[in-house]
Every structure is written in C-alpha cells, then in structure tokens.
FIROFI-297027 format. One record per residue: residue number from 1; chain; x, y, z of N, C-alpha, C in turn. Coordinates in pm, whole numbers, plus 50000, padded with zeros to 5 digits. Example, Ala and Ser with C-alpha at 12.3 -4.5 7.8 and 13.67 -1.06 7.14 Angstrom:
% residues 2
n;chain;npx;npy;npz;capx;capy;capz;cpx;cpy;cpz
1;A;51319;49431;50780;51230;49550;50780;51320;49670;50780
2;A;51285;49775;50708;51367;49894;50714;51290;50003;50787
***
This chain:
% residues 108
n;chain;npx;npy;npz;capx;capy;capz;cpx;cpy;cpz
1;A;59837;95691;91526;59882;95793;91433;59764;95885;91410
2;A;59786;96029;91422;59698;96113;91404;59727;96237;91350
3;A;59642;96321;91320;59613;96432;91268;59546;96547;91352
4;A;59640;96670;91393;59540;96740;91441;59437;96807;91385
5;A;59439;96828;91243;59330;96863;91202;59168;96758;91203
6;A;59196;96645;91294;59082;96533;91244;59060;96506;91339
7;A;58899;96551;91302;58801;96601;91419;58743;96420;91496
8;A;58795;96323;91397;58778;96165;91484;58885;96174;91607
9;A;59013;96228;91599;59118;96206;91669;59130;96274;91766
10;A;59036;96444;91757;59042;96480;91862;58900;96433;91930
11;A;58801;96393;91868;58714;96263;91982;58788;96167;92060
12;A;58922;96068;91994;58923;96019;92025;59079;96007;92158
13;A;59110;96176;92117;59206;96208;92275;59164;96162;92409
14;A;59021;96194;92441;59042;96137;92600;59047;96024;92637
15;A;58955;95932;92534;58957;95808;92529;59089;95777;92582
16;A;59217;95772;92481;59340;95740;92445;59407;95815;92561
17;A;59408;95937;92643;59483;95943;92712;59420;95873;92832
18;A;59280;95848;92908;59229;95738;92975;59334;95585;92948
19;A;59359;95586;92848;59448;95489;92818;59558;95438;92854
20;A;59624;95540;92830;59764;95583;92829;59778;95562;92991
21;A;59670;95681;93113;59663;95667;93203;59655;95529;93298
22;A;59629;95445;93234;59548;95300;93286;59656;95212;93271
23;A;59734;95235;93149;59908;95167;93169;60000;95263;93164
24;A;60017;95357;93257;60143;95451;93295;60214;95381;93395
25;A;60220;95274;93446;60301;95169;93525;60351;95078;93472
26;A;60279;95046;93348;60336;94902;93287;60467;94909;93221
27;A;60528;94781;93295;60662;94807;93276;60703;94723;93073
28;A;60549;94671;93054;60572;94610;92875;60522;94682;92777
29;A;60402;94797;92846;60306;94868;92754;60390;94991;92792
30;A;60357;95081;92603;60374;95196;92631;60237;95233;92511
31;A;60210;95354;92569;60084;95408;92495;60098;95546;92403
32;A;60094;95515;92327;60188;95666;92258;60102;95710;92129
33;A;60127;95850;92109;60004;95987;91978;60168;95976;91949
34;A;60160;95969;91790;60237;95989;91704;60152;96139;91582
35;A;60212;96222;91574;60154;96328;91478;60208;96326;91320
36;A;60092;96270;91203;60149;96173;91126;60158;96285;91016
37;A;60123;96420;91049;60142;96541;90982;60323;96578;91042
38;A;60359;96533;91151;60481;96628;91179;60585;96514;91126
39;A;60579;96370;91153;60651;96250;91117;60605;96195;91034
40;A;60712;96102;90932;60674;95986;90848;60763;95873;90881
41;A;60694;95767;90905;60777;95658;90889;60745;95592;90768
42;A;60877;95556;90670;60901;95486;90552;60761;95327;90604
43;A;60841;95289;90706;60756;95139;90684;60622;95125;90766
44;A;60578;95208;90755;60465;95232;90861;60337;95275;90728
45;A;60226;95249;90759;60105;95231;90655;60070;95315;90697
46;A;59997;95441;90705;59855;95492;90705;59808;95558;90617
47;A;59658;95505;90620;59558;95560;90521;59463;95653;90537
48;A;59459;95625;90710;59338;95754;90716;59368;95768;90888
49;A;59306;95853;90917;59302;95887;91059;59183;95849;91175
50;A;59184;95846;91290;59302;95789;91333;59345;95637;91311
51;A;59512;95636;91312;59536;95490;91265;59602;95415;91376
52;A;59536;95345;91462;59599;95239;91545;59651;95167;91548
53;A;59782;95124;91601;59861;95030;91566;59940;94946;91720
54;A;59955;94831;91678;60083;94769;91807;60158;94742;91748
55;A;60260;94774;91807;60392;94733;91770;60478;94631;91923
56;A;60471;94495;91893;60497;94391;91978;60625;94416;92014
57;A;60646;94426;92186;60801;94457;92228;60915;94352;92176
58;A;60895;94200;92150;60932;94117;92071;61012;94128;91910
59;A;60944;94280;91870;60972;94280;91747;60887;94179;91625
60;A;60791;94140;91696;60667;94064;91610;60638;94176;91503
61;A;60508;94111;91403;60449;94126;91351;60350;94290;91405
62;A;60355;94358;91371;60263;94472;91353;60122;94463;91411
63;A;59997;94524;91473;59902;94439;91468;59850;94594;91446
64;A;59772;94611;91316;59676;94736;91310;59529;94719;91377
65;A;59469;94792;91460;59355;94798;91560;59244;94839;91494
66;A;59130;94779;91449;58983;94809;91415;58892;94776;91511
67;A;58935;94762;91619;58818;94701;91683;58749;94845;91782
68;A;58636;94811;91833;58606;94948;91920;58701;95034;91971
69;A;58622;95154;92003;58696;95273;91970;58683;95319;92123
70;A;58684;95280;92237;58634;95256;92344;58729;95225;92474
71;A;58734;95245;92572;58838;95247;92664;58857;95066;92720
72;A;58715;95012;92727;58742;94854;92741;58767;94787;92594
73;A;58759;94846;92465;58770;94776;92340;58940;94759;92356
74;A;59035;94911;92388;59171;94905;92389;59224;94807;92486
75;A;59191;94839;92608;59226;94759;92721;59213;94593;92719
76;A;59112;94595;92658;59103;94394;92634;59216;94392;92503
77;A;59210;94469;92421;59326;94418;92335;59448;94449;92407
78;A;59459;94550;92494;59632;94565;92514;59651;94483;92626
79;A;59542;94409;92689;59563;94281;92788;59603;94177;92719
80;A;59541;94129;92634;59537;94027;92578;59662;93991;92479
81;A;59741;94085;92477;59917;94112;92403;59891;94159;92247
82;A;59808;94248;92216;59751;94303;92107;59699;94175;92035
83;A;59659;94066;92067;59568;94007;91979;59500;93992;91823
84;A;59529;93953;91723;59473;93978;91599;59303;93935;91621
85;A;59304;93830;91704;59156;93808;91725;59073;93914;91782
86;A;59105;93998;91854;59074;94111;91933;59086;94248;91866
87;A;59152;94271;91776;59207;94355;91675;59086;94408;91554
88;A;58942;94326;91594;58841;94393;91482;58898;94360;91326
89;A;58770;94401;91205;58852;94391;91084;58842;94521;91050
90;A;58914;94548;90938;58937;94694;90875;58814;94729;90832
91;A;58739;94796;90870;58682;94956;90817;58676;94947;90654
92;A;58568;94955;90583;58535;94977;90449;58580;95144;90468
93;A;58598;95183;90319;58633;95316;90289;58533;95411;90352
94;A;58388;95367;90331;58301;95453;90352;58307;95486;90517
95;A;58348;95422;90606;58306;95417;90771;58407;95568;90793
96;A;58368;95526;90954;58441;95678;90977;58584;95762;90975
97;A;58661;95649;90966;58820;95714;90950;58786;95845;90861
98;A;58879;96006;90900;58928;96038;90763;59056;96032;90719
99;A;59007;96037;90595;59118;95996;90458;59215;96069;90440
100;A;59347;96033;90497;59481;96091;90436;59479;96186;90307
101;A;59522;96277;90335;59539;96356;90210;59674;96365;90166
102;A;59729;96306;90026;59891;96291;90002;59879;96453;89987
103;A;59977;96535;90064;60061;96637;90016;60140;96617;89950
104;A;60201;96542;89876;60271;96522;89789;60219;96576;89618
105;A;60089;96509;89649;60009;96539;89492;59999;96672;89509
106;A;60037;96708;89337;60024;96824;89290;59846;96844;89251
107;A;59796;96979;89321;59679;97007;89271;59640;97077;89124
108;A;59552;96974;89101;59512;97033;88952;59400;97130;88948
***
C-alpha cells in the first residue's frame, strides 16, 4: 500500500517492481501497488507508508512485512509462504515509514 506523494515508496518502486518481475510466472504469487490515496479497504490497517502486506491464497491470516526493504529480504519471505518468522518486527514510530495523514480530520 502506497502513496504517491511518499518519497519512501517511490525509493521503494524498483525494488518492488524487480519483484513483481521475479514472480510474473508464479502461478501462487501475485505481486501487486495498491494506491492507498485512490482506495480504502474497510479491513485493511495502514498507518504509514509504504505498508506491506500478504495476503495468504488460503485465506489465512494476514502477514504485515517489516523485514528488509530489499529484493532478497522480499524474495526469502515470498519463498518461504510469507512467513511471520521472516516478516521482521514493526518499526517504532520514529523509523522511516511516513505517517498517514487522516483526511478525514478537520484542520484547526
């Protein structure tokens, strides 16, 4: 999930389409930019940008991605069937994500 205004996400385009490229055959993976300015999903979390996520073809459990930001960090997790062990932990506020801004809130 991303933002085109966020200057992490457009770092982290080639990465992600390298990605995308590396399973454009796989008949279980799909690799997909969701634009979290043009869509909302009700049950879907994000807090800041960019926000990585698997979503298990199974219909499992969710698995949100902290781990390196890196073309072998993705690839060992999307080998490994998105992995929670492989999955990194979340990012303190301060690290590099940026922070969602609710358009919703009225400015004071």
């Amino acid at each position: 999930f991303y933002a085109p205004w966020c200057g992490h996400c457009k770092q982290l385009a080639p990465i992600w389409d390298q990605l995308g490229e590396k399973f454009a055959d796989s008949q279980t993976v799909v690799i997909a930019k969701m634009d979290s300015t043009a869509n909302e999903l009700e049950d879907v979390k994000v807090q800041s940008f960019p926000t990585i996520k698997c979503f298990p073809k199974n219909g499992g459990e969710v698995v949100d991605y902290n781990g390196e930001r890196d073309l072998a960090g993705f690839t060992k997790f999307m080998e490994a069937g998105c992995s929670k062990d492989l999955a990194g932990t979340p990012m303190d506020e301060d690290e590099e994500d940026e922070e969602v801004v609710d358009s919703d809130k009225e400015e004071e």
